[in-house]
N, C-alpha and C positions, 0 to 999 in steps of 0.2 A: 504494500500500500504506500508507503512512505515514498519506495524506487518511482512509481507512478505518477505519484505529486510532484517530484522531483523533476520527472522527465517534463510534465507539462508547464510545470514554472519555469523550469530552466528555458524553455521554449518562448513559453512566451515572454522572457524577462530578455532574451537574446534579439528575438526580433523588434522587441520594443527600442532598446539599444543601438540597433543598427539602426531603425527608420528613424530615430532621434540625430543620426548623426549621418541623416540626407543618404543612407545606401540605397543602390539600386534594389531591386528586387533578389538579385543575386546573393546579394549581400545580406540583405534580410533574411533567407534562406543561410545561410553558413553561418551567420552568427548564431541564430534559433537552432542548430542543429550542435554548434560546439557546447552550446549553454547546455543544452540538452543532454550532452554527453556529460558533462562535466557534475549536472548536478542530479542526476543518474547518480554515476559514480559516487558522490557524495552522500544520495540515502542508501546506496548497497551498504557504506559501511557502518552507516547508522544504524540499520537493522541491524547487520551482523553484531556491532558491538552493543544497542542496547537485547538482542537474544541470547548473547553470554551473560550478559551481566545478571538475565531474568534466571538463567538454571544454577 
């Protein structure tokens, strides 16, 4: 769930980002997609480490 919200925020905090800062369409894409990766990446290990911490 956390990976989920992660991937949509990070999306749309990426594309918001780049259309703030006059990108083409292209760009809007690539930035919403690194963000996306990025903050992915950032709930996998949130889950991971708040599920160790739960057992």
């Amino acid at each position: 769930m956390i990976v989920i919200l992660g991937a949509v925020l990070g999306a749309a905090l990426g594309a918001f980002v780049a259309y703030r800062r006059k990108g083409k369409l292209a760009d809007i894409l690539q930035y919403a997609f690194v963000y996306c990766l990025i903050f992915t990446l950032a709930g996998l290990f949130a889950t991971l480490i708040i599920h160790r911490m739960s057992v």
